[in-house]
ZAMARGU-4260 file (C-alpha; in steps of 0.2 Angstrom, whole numbers, plus 5000, padded with zeros to 4 digits):
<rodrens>
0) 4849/4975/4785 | 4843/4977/4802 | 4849/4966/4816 | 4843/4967/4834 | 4859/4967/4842
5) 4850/4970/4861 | 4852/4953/4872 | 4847/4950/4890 | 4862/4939/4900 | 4859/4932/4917
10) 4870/4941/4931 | 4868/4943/4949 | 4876/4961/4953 | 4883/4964/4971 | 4878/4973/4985
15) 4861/4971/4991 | 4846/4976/4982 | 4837/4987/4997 | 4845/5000/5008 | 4864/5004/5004
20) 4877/5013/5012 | 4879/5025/5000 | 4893/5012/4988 | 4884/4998/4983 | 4872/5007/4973
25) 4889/5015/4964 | 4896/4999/4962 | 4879/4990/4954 | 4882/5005/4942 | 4899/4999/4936
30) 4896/4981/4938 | 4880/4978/4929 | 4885/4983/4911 | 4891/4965/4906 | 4906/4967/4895
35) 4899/4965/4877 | 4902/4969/4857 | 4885/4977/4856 | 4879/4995/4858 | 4865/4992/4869
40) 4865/4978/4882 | 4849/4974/4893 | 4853/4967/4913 | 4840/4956/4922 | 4844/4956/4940
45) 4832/4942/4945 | 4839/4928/4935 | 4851/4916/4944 | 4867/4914/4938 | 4881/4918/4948
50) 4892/4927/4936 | 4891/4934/4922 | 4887/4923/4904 | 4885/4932/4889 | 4882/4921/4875
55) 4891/4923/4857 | 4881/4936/4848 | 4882/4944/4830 | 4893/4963/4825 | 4886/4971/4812
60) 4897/4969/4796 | 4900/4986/4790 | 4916/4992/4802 | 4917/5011/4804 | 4933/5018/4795
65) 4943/5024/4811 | 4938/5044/4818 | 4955/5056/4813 | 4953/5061/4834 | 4951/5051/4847
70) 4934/5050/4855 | 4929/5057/4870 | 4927/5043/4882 | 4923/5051/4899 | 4919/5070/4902
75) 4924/5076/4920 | 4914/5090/4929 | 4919/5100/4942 | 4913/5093/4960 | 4909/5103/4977
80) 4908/5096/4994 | 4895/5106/5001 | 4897/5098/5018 | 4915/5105/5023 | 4907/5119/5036
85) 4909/5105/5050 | 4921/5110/5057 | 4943/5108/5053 | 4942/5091/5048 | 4927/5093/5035
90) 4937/5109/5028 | 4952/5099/5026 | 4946/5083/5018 | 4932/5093/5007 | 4947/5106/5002
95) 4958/5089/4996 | 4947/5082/4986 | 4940/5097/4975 | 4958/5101/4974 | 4960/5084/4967
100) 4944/5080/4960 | 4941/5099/4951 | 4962/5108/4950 | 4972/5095/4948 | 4959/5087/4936
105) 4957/5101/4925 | 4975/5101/4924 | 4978/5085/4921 | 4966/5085/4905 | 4975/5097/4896
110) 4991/5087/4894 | 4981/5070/4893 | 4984/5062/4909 | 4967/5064/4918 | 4958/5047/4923
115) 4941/5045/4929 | 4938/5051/4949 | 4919/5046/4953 | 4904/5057/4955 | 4904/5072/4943
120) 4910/5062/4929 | 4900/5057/4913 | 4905/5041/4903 | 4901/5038/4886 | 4892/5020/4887
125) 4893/5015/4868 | 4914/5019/4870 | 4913/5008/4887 | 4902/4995/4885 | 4911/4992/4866
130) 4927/4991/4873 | 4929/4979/4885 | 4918/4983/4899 | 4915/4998/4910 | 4927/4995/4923
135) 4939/4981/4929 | 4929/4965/4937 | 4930/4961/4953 | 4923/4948/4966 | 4911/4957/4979
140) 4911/4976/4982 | 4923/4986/4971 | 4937/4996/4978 | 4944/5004/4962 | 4929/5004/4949
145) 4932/5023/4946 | 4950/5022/4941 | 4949/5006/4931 | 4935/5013/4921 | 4948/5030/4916
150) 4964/5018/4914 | 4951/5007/4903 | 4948/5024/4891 | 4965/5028/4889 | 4972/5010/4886
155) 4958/5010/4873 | 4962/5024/4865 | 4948/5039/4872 | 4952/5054/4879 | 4945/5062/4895
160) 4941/5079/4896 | 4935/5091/4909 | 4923/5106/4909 | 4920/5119/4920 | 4902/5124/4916
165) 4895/5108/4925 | 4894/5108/4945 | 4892/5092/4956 | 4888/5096/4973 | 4891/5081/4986
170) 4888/5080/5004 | 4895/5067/5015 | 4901/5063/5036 | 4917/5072/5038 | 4921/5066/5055
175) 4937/5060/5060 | 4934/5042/5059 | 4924/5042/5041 | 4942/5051/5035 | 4952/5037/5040
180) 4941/5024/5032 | 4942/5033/5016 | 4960/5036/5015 | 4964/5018/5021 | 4950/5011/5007
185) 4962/5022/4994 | 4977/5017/5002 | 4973/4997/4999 | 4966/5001/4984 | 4984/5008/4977
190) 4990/4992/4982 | 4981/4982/4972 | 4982/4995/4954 | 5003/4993/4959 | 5001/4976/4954
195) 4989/4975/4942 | 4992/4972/4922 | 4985/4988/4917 | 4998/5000/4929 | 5012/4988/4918
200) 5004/4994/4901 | 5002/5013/4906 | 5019/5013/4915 | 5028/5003/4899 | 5019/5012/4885
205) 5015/5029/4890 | 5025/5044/4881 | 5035/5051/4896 | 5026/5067/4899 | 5009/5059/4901
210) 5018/5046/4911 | 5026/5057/4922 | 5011/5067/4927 | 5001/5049/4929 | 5014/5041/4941
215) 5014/5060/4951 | 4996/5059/4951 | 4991/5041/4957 | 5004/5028/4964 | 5019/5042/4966
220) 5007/5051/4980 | 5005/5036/4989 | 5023/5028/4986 | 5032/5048/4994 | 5020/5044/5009
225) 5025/5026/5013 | 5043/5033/5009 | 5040/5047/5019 | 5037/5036/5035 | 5049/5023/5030
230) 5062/5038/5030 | 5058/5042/5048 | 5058/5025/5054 | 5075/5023/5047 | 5080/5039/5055
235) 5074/5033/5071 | 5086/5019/5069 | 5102/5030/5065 | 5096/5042/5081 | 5098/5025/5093
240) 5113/5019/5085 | 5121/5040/5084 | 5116/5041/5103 | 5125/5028/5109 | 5141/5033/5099
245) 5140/5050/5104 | 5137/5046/5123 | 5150/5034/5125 | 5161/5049/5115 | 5157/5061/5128
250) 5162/5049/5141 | 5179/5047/5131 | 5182/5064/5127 | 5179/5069/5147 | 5192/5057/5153
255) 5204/5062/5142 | 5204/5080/5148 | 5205/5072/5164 | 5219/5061/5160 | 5229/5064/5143
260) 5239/5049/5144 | 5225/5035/5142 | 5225/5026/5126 | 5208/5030/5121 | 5200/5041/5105
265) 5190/5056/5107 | 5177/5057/5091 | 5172/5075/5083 | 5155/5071/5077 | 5149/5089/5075
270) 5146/5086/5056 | 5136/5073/5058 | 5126/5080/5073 | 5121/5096/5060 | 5117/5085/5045
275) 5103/5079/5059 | 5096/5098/5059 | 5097/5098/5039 | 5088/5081/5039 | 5075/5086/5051
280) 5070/5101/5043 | 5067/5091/5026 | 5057/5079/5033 | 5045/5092/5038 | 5045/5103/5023
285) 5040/5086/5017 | 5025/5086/5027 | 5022/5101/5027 | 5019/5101/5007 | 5004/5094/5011
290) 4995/5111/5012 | 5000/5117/4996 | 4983/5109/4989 | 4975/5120/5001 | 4984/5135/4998
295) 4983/5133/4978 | 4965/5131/4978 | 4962/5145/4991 | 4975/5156/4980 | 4966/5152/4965
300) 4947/5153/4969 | 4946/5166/4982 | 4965/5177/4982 | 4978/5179/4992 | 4970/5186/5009
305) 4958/5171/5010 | 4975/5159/5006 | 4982/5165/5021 | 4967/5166/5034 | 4961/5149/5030
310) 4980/5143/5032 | 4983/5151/5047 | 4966/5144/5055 | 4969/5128/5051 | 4986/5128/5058
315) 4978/5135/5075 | 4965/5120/5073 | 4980/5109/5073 | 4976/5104/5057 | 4997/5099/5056
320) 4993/5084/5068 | 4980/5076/5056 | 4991/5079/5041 | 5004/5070/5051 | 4991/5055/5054
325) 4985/5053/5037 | 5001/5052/5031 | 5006/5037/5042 | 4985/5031/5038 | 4992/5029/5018
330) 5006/5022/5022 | 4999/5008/5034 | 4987/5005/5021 | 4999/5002/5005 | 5010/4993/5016
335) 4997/4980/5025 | 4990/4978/5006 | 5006/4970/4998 | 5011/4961/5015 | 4992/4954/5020
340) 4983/4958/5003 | 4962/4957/5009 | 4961/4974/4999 | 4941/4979/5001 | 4930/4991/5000
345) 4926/4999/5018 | 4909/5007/5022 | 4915/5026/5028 | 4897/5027/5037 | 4884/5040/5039
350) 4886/5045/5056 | 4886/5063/5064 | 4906/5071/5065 | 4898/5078/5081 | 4898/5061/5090
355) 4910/5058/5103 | 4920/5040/5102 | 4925/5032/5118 | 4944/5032/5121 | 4943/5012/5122
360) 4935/5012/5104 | 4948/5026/5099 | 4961/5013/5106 | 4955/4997/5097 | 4953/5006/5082
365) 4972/5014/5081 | 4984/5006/5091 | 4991/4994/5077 | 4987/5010/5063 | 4999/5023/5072
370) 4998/5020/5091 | 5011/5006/5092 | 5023/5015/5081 | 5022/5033/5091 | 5027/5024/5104
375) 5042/5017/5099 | 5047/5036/5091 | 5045/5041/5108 | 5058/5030/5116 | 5068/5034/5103
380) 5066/5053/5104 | 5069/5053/5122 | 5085/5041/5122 | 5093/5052/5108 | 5088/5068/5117
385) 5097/5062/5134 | 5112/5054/5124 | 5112/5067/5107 | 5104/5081/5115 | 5100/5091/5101
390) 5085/5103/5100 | 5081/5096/5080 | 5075/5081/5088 | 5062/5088/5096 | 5052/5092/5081
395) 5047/5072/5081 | 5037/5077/5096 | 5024/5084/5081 | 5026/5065/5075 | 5022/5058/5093
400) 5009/5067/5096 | 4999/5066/5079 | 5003/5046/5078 | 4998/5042/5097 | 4987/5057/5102
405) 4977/5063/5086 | 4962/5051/5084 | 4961/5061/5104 | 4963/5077/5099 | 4949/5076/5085
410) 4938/5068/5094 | 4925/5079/5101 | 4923/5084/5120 | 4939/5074/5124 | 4942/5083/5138
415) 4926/5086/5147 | 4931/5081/5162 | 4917/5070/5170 | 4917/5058/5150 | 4937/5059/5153
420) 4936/5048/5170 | 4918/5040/5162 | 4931/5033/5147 | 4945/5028/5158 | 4930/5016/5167
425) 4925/5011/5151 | 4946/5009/5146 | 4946/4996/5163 | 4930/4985/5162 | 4940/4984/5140
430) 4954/4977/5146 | 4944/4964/5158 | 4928/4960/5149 | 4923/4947/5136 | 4932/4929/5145
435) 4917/4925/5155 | 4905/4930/5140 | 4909/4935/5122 | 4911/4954/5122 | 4913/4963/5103
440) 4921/4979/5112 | 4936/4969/5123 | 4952/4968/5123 | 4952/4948/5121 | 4942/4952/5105
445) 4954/4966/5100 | 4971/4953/5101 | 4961/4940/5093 | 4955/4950/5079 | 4975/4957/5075
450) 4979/4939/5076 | 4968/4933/5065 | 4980/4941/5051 | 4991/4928/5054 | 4985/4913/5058
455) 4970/4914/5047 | 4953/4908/5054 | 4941/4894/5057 | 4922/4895/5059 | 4909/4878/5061
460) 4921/4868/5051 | 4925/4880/5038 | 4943/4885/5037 | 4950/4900/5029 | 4968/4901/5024
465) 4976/4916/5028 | 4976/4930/5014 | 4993/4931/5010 | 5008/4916/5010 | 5019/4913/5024
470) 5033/4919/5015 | 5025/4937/5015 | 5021/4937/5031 | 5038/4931/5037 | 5044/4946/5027
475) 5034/4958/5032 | 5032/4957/5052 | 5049/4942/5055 | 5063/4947/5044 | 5058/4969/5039
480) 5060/4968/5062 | 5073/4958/5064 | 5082/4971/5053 | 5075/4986/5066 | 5080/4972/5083
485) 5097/4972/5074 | 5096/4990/5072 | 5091/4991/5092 | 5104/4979/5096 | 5120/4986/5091
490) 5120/5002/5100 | 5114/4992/5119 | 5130/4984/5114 | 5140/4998/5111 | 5133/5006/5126
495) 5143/4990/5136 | 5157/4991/5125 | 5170/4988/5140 | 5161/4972/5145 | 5162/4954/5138
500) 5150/4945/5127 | 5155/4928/5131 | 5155/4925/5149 | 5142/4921/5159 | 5140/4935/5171
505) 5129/4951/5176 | 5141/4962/5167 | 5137/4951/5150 | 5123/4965/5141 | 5118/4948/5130
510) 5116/4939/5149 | 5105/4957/5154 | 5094/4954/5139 | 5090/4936/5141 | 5088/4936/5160
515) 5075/4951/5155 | 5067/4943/5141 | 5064/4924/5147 | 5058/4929/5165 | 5040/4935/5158
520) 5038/4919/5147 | 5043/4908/5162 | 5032/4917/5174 | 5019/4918/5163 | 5019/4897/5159
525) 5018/4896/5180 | 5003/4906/5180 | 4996/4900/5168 | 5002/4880/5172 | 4993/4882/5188
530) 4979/4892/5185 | 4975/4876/5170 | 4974/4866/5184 | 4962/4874/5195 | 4950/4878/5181
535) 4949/4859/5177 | 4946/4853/5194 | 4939/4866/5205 | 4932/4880/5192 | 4917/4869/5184
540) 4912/4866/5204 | 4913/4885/5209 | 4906/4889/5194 | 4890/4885/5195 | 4887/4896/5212
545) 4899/4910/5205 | 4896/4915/5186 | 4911/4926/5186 | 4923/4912/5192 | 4931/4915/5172
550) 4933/4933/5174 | 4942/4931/5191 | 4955/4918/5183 | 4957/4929/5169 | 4960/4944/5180
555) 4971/4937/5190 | 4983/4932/5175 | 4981/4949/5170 | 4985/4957/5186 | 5001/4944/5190
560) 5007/4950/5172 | 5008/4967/5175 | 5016/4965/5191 | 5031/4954/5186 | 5036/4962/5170
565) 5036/4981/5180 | 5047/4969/5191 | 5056/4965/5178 | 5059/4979/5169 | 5062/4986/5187
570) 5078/4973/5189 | 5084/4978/5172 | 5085/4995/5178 | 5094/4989/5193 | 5106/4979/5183
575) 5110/4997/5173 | 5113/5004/5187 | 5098/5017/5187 | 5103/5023/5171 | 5089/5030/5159
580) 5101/5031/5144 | 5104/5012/5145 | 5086/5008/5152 | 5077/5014/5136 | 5090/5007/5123
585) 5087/4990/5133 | 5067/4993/5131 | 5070/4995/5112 | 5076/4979/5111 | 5067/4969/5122
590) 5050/4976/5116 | 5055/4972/5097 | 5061/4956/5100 | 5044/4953/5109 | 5037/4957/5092
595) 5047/4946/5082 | 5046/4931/5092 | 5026/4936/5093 | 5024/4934/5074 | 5036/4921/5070
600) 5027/4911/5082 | 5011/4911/5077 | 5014/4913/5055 | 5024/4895/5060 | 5017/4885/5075
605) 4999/4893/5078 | 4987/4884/5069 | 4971/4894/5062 | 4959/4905/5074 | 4940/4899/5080
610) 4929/4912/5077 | 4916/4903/5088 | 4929/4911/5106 | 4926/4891/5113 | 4942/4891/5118
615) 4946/4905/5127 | 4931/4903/5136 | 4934/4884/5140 | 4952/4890/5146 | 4947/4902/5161
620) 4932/4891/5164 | 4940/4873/5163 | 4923/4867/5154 | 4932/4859/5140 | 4916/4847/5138
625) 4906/4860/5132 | 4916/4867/5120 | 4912/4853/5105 | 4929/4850/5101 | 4930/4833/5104
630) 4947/4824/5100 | 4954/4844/5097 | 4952/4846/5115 | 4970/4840/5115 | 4978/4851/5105
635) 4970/4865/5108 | 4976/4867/5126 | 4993/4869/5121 | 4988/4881/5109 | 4979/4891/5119
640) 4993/4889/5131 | 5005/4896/5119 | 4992/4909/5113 | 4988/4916/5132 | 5008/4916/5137
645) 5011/4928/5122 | 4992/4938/5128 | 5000/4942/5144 | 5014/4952/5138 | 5004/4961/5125
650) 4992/4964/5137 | 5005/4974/5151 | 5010/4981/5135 | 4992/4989/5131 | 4988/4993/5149
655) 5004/5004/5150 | 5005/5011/5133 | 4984/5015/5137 | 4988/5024/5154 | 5001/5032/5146
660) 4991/5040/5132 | 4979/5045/5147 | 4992/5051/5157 | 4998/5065/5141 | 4979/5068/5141
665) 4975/5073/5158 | 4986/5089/5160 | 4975/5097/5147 | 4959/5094/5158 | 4966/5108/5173
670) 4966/5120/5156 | 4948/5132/5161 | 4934/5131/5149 | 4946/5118/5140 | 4929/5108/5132
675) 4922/5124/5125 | 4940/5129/5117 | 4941/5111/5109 | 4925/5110/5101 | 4926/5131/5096
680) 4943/5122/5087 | 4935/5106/5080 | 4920/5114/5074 | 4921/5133/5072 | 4910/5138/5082
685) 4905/5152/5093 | 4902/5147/5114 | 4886/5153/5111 | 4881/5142/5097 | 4888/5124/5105
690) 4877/5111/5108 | 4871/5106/5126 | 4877/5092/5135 | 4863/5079/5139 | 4852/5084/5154
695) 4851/5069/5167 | 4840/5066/5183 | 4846/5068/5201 | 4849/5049/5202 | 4859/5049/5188
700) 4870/5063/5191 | 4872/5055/5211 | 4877/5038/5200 | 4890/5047/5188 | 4898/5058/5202
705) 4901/5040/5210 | 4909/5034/5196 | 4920/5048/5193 | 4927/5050/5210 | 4929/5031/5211
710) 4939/5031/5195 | 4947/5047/5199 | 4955/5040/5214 | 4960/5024/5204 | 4966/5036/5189
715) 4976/5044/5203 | 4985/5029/5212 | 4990/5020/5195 | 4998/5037/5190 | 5008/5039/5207
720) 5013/5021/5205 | 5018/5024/5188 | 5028/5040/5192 | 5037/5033/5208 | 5043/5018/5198
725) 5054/5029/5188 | 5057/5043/5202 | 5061/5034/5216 | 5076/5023/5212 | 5086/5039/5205
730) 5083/5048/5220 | 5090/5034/5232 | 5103/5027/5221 | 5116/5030/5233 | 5105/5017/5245
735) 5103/5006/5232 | 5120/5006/5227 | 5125/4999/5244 | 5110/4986/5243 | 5119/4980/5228
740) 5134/4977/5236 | 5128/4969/5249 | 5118/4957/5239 | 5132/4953/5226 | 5147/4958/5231
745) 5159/4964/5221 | 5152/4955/5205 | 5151/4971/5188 | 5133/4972/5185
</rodrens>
């Protein structure tokens, strides 16, 4: 009997039907095969319907006995990235993934454990498509059609094999940036497959060889590299508090050689200050197993000699540095998807890896990726090197600089000099543009866009709840820093050991703290306070003759926040007595309690952004009328108020942490022929055969030199005013001691 078993469903695939970037088109692929019982299923893309709706439909009577093997559900093909002579960064992520998509896989199919990686592979559609579906459904873009569709075969009972005698070549933009969105796309997208019903049926019914190599494979990669990074943050956390105990030791220990009868002990800690030289060194054999992919493949395809010339030139291309990077990038990732969630697909782009990024971009980009936490390793690195002072510790300047300079160091003709002083213009008018006018490239837009996280957002009356409960988000960025302020904490206490916590005086270190950490919030609420008045009275007036009356408010905000908290971490040195060792343990503190305070603040009492930037606007330029808030208009003031006084802060913040980043930049520049060395490293190639810079007309050259001496002289000044801030007062400390005493006496500070 025949039966026509072929139906047509309405469904609506995703993506757009025109132009793609390259995904879309692989993602109709996956999502268009409506799950069905039949062997053929027909898809009409133009009927409405907005998901899927197959209708109940006959299965033929006769069921097939059962095959005595498994069949093949997926056939995996060896894949070739045809596109990795761009340079270091195109040879490293090409090498990854046909060590992963071609060596491991062929590997992984002989013992039963290989799932489905993407391009190369062949599905069988009458296994698929009777089984449940291709692939796992999902609202919008997919992020992990290729993996669902592989655990789908082997929950269903198909193998997946691998042959050699069928080659995919690929080609695709290896530049820096295109990296990092793929490896944060698979990041996120290991988030969401750890909690997914299918990752509980293979981990709970595998046999323990197949599940070995799966977990090893998949979420064990991505688990070692968030434990990697939590393992140096914690270590980070023992330095501070070690630092302090040894310090305060050697103190000890010194004055009882001076006098033996004092009742004080004098620690040996010489067994722990080696376990930190054992602990370093694995932590770096641990990233440092990250060219063994490389090194296998190399050793495999092409021998040994070609092993150990392509190792050695991608650890003269500083290839260490991106490793580095990446590993923090995977981390981030998994981490933000389990505390945030918004796992989605995003577009790596098509651009050229030969384009240079502005370092304003390069800043906006990374700072909450790796930028933000390099910092905090480097106070950490230099206060245990001043109170441990052991040479292990320096290895964690390869952590510094691959989490705060490597999106720099890969980024081609960095260090031109003229596009050096051109970016550090660019890095200014960031930091001051977009509160007269909406700017998408501002610093205003960067802050709202972080904030956006936790407070969710609001757009012509349509309000989005945030993508993750307030109980994550207190978790994740309250309670998981409150552990490291603690951590912080304990050793600046220590440190003031000999001093009272209970009276209120100087010498209290908790009295220090406060003084330090409530003078910027007051400050900031007087600025603020008075600049709110002047933009409700006189700004709308001025206004109207001066369009830039905004920016001017704005700036001056700015500028007033920058100046007190110098000042004030200027009085905090004071109040250590110029020391550096105490200085930077109070720094750790205060900068994560910043933090802390930051977030609680706005998961709890900040209601949800506007996307429209109304009030930011309406708060520089007083014109509340226009904003079309009506009754909100209320409210909103004390929000914002809330919202700029914790702006100011972050913004001193990002100025000083930007000009510091410049600052480790610009000694590189005074290298000779420094831009043609860089893109010779980034690129592999020879002077002769380097691309020429743009050729510009008199006027324009006459208008760029401006620009370059302008902001070189600028450059110059902030960098004096930085470097005598920390100079000066331990030169003159003996003048600065007697101003002390003749300011307070003889009250302990």
């Amino acid at each position: 009997m025949d039966i026509d078993i072929s139906h047509m469903y309405p469904y609506i695939p995703c993506g757009n039907d025109g132009v793609v970037d390259g995904f879309e088109g692989t993602t109709n692929a996956y999502s268009v095969v409506v799950p069905t019982k039949n062997e053929s299923t027909r898809i009409e893309k133009t009927q409405p319907a907005p998901a899927p709706a197959p209708a109940p439909t006959p299965t033929p009577a006769p069921t097939p006995a059962p095959a005595p093997t498994p069949p093949v559900a997926i056939v995996g093909a060896r894949e070739f990235i045809f596109s990795q002579n761009v340079g270091i960064l195109g040879d490293i992520a090409a090498g990854k993934e046909q060590t992963f998509g071609t060596l491991f896989a062929r590997t992984m199919a002989e013992i039963g454990s290989k799932l489905h990686y993407g391009h190369p592979d062949f599905l069988n559609g009458i296994f698929m498509t009777t089984r449940g579906g291709i692939s796992k459904a999902q609202k919008g873009l997919h992020l992990n059609e290729d993996i669902y569709a592989g655990i789908t075969a082997t929950c269903r009972g198909g193998r997946i094999k691998h042959c050699d005698y069928y080659q995919c070549g690929k080609g695709r933009d290896l530049g820096f940036q295109s990296i990092v969105n793929f490896t944060r796309k698979i990041g996120t997208g290991m988030g969401e497959q750890l909690l997914s019903r299918e990752y509980f049926y293979l981990g709970s019914k595998l046999p323990i060889d197949r599940f070995l190599s799966f977990y090893y494979a998949h979420p064990g990669f991505h688990i070692n590299n968030l434990s990697i990074m939590l393992s140096v943050k914690i270590f980070m956390l023992l330095i501070a508090n070690l630092g302090a105990l040894n310090y305060i030791n050697i103190q000890y220990c010194e004055q009882i050689t001076k006098s033996p009868t004092d009742n004080i002990e004098c620690h040996d800690l010489a067994s722990v200050l080696n376990w930190i030289d054992r602990f370093v060194l694995s932590v770096f054999v641990c990233f440092f197993i990250s060219f063994l992919p490389l090194i296998i493949q190399e050793l495999i395809e092409k021998g040994i000699i070609k092993a150990i010339y392509r190792t050695m030139l991608h650890i003269v291309s500083l290839s260490p540095f991106f490793e580095v990077f990446i590993c923090q990038v995977y981390s981030k990732a998994l981490r933000d998807n389990l505390v945030y969630g918004e796992a989605k697909y995003i577009a790596t782009g098509r651009g050229f890896a030969i384009s240079r990024v502005s370092f304003a971009q390069l800043y906006t980009r990374y700072a909450n990726l790796s930028i933000y936490y390099g910092g905090e390793i480097l106070l950490v690195v230099i206060f245990g090197m001043m109170s441990i002072k052991r040479e292990a510790i320096l290895w964690f300047v390869i952590t510094i600089v691959s989490l705060c300079l490597a999106p720099f160091l890969f980024n081609p003709h960095q260090f031109n000099f003229i596009d050096f002083f051109v970016d550090y213009r660019d890095f200014i008018r960031w930091l001051s543009r977009g509160n007269s006018k909406a700017k998408r490239l501002s610093w205003i837009n960067f802050t709202k866009s972080s904030r956006l996280r936790l407070t969710g957002e609001k757009y012509d009356g349509y309000n989005q709840g945030r993508t993750s409960t307030a109980l994550n988000l207190l978790f994740g960025e309250v309670f998981a820093p409150s552990v490291a302020l603690a951590f912080y904490l304990i050793p600046f206490l220590y440190l003031h050991a000999d001093q009272s916590l209970v009276t209120l005086e100087l010498a209290n270190p908790l009295f220090k703290l406060a003084i330090v950490i409530i003078i910027p919030y007051l400050v900031n609420t007087a600025v603020l306070a008075m600049i709110w008045v002047m933009s409700l009275t006189i700004a709308p007036v001025i206004g109207i003759c001066v369009a830039k009356t905004p920016a001017f408010f704005a700036a001056t905000a700015h500028f007033l926040s920058i100046l007190f908290n110098i000042l004030n971490i200027e009085l905090l040195f004071f109040m250590e007595n110029w020391s550096f060792v105490h200085l930077i343990s109070g720094l750790l503190v205060i900068f994560q309690f910043h933090r802390v305070i930051t977030s609680f603040i706005l998961v709890i009492f900040v209601s949800r952004e506007r996307l429209e930037d109304v009030t930011n606007n309406a708060w520089w330029s007083g014109k509340w009328y226009k904003s079309g808030l009506g009754f909100g208009v209320i409210t909103q003031n004390a929000r914002e108020l809330i919202i700029k006084n914790l702006e100011l802060n972050k913004f001193t913040f990002d100025f000083l942490l930007g000009h510091l980043l410049l600052f480790a930049l610009f000694p590189v520049l005074l290298v000779p022929y420094i831009d043609t060395l860089h893109t010779s490293m980034l690129f592999w190639l020879k002077p002769s055969r380097q691309l020429t810079r743009p050729i510009l007309n008199r006027s324009q050259t006459r208008r760029r030199n401006w620009r370059v001496a302008k902001y070189f002289a600028l450059f110059t000044i902030v960098l004096a005013i930085c470097v005598s801030i920390l100079v000066v007062p331990p030169i003159f400390r003996h003048q600065l001691s007697q101003l002390q005493k003749q300011l307070f006496g003889s009250i302990d500070i």
